[in-house]
N, C-alpha and C positions, 0 to 999 in steps of 0.2 A: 756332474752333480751327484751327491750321494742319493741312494737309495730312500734314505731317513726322510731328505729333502724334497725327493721327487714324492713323496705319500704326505708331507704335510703343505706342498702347493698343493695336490690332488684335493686335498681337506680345506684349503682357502678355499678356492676355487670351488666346490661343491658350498660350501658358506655361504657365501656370496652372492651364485648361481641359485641357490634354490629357496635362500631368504627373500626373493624377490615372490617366491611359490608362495614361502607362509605369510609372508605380509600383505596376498592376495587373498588370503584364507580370511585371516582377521578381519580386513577393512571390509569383508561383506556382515561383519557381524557388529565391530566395532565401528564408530567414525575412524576416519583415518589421524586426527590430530589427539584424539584419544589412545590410540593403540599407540604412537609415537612417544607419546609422553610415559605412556607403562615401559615402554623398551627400556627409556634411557633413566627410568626410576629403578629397573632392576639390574643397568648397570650402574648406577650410581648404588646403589647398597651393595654390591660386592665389589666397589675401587673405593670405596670412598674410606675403608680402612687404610691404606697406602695411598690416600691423595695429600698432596704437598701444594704448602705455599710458594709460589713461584717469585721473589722480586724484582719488579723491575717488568714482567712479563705478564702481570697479570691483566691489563688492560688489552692488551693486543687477546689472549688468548679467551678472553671473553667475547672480542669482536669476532673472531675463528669460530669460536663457540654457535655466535646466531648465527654466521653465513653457514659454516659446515654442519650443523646440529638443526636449530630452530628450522631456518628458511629451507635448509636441503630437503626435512624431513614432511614439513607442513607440504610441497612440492610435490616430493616423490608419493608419502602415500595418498595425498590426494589425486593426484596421476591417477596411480593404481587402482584407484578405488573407482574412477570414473573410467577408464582403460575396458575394453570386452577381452583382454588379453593381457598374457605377460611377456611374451615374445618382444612385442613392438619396444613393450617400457625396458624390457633387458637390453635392446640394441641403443636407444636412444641415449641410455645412462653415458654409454660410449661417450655421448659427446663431450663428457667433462673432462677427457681429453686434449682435442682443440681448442676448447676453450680454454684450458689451464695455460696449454701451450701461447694464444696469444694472448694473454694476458699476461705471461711471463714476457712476450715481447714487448708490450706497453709500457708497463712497471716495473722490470726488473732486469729491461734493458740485455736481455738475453740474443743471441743471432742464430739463425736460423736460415737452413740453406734448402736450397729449390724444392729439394726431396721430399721434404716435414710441410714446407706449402703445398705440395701436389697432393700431399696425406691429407690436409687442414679443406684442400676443395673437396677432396673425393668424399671427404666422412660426410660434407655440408650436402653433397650431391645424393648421397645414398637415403640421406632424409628424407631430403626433396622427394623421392624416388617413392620413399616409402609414403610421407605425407601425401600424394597423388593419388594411392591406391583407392579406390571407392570406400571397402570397408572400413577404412581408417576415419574417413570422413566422417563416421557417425560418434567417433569418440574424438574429435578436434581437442577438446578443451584439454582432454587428456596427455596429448600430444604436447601441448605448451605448454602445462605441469610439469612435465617430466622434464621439458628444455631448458625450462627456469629453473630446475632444481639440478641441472647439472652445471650451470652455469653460474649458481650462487654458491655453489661447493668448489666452482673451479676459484671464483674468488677469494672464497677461504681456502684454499688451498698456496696462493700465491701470498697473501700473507702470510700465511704459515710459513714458507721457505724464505720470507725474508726477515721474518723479526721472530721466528717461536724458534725453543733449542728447548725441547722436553723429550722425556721416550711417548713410546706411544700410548703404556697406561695409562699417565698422567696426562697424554693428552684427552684420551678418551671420558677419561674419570672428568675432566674439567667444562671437557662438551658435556655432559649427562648435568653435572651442574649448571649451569645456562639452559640447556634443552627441555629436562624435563619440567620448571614451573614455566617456561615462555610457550610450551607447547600444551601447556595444561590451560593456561589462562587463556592462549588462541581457540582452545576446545570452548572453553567454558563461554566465548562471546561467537563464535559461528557454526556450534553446533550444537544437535540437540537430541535428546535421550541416550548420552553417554553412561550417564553413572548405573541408568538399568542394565546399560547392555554391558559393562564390567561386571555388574552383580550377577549378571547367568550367564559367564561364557562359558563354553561347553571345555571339553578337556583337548581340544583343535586347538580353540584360539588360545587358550594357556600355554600350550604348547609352542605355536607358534610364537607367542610373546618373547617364552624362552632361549626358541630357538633365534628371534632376531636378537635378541641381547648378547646373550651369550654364544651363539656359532658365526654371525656377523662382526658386534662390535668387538668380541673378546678375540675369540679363534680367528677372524676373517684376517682384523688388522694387526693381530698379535703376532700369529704367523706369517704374515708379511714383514714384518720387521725383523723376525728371526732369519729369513732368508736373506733380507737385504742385509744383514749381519754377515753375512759370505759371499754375495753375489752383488755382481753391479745390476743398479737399476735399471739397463739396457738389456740384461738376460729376463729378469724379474717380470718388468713389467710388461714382453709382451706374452707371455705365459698367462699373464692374468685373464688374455681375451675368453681362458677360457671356463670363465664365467659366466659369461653372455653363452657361450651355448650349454651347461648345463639349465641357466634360463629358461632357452626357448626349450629343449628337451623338458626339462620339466613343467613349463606351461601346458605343452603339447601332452604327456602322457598323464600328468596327474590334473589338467584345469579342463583338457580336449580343448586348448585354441588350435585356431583355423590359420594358418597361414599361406597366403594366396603366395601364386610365382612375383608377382612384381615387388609384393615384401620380401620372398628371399632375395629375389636380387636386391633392392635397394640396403636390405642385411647386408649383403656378402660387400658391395662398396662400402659401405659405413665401414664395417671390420675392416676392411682390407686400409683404408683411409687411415685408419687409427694404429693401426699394424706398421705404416709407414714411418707414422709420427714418432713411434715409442724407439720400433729401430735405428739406435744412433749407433755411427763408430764406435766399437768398444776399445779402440785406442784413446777415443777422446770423452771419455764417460768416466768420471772417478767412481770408485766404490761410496756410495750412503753410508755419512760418520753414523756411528753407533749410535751414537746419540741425538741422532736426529728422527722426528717423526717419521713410521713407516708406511706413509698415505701417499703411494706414488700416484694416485689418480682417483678423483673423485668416486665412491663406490655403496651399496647402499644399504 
C-alpha cells in the first residue's frame, strides 16, 4: 500500500474513531435526535449541489436512507447519550458486522464457512462478556441503543449491496435527504428544549457538529471508497478496526472513561470475533466495483 494510502486510512480511521468522542460532547448539550438531524443538514447543504436523480433506485435508496440514516442515528446517539462511556459504544458498533454478515446469509443467500461462524459467536460472546460487567449495568438501555443501531444499519446495508449502484456522495447526499427532516420531526415529538439548546451551543458542540458531518460522513466514507478503489475489501475492511481503538483511546484520554478488565476482555473477543469475520481468502474476494457504495460495514 502506498504511503498516500496508509495516511488517508490513518485519517478514516481517526474520523470515525474519535466522531464517536464528538458526538459524546454534543449530546450532553444537545438531544441526541437533534444534534443528528444538524449533522445530516450540514451534509446535505454541501452534497446537495452534486446530488442526482437516481431512476429506477430511488425507492430502495430511501428505504437505505431510514434503516442507515434515520433509525441508525436516532440508535446510536441515543446510545451515547445515555452511555457513561464511549469505549463500550465504540466496541459494540462492531456488531454491525455480524449482523451485516448474517443477514447477507438470510437474504442474499451468501455462504459462509466455519471460520466467519466462529467470528459471528465470538463477537456475540465478547458482548455477553461485556454486558455482564457491573458497571455496564447501570447504563443497560444504552447497551441496546447501540445494538439496535447496528443492527438496523446492518439492514440497510444489505439492501444496499443488493439493489443500490450509486458512489458514495450520492449515497450520502440521499441519506442526509431522508435523515435530516425524519430525525427532526422524531426530535420535535420526543424531545424537549432542543431549539434553546441550538441557539447557545458553545463553539464545542459546533464544532463537534462539524466535525461529524464533515470528518465522519464526508472524510470517513469518502475515503473509504477511495481505497476500495485499489484495494479489495478483504485488506480494507480489517484495518478499519482500527477505529474502535482510537474510540476507546479517545474515550479514555479526552471523556476519562473507566474501563474495567472484564470489558477489555469482552473488547478484545468482540474485535477479535469481527477480525475473523472480515478476514476472507483474498483469492476468493473481488475487488469493490468503483461504482459501488464504499460502506463496507456499518459505521457511525
Amino acid at each position: 500500500m502506498r504511503l498516500s494510502h496508509w495516511l488517508l486510512l490513518l485519517a478514516v480511521n481517526l474520523a470515525f474513531g474519535l466522531n464517536l468522542v464528538a458526538t459524546k460532547f454534543a449530546v450532553a448539550a444537545v438531544p441526541p435526535l437533534a444534534f443528528s438531524s444538524l449533522r445530516f443538514a450540514l451534509v446535505l447543504l454541501v452534497l446537495l449541489p452534486v446530488l442526482r436523480w437516481h431512476h429506477g433506485q430511488m425507492r430502495v435508496l430511501f428505504l437505505v436512507g431510514l434503516f442507515m440514516g434515520t433509525l441508525h442515528f436516532a440508535f446510536l446517539t441515543t446510545g451515547l447519550a445515555l452511555a457513561d462511556d464511549v469505549s463500550t459504544v465504540a466496541i459494540l458498533t462492531q456488531l454491525g458486522v455480524p449482523f451485516a454478515t448474517l443477514m447477507s446469509v438470510a437474504f442474499l443467500r451468501e455462504h459462509i464457512q466455519w471460520r466467519r461462524w466462529f467470528g459471528i459467536t465470538l463477537a456475540f460472546v465478547g458482548v455477553m462478556i461485556i454486558g455482564f460487567d457491573p458497571r455496564v449495568f447501570t447504563y443497560v438501555q444504552a447497551v441496546i441503543m447501540v445494538t439496535l443501531a447496528a443492527a438496523v444499519a446492518a439492514a440497510g446495508l444489505t439492501l444496499m449491496k443488493a439493489r443500490v449502484s450509486v458512489n458514495v456522495f450520492q449515497l450520502q447526499g440521499w441519506l442526509a435527504v431522508v435523515a435530516c427532516p425524519t430525525l427532526a420531526l422524531l426530535s420535535l415529538i420526543f424531545e424537549n428544549g432542543q431549539v434553546a439548546a441550538i441557539a447557545h451551543m458553545d463553539n464545542i458542540v459546533i464544532g463537534s457538529v462539524v466535525f461529524s458531518a464533515l470528518g465522519a460522513s464526508l472524510l470517513g466514507h469518502g475515503g473509504t471508497f477511495v481505497l476500495l478503489k485499489h484495494y479489495d475489501l478483504s485488506l480494507i475492511s480489517p484495518l478499519l478496526l482500527l477505529s474502535t481503538l482510537f474510540g476507546i483511546i479517545g474515550g479514555v484520554v479526552l471523556l476519562d472513561d473507566v474501563m474495567t478488565g472484564r470489558m477489555w476482555f469482552g473488547g478484545a473477543v468482540t474485535l477479535g470475533g469481527v477480525l475473523l469475520i472480515t478476514l476472507r481468502n483474498r483469492n476468493r474476494t473481488a475487488a469493490t466495483p468503483i461504482d459501488q457504495p464504499a460502506v463496507p460495514k456499518p459505521q457511525a
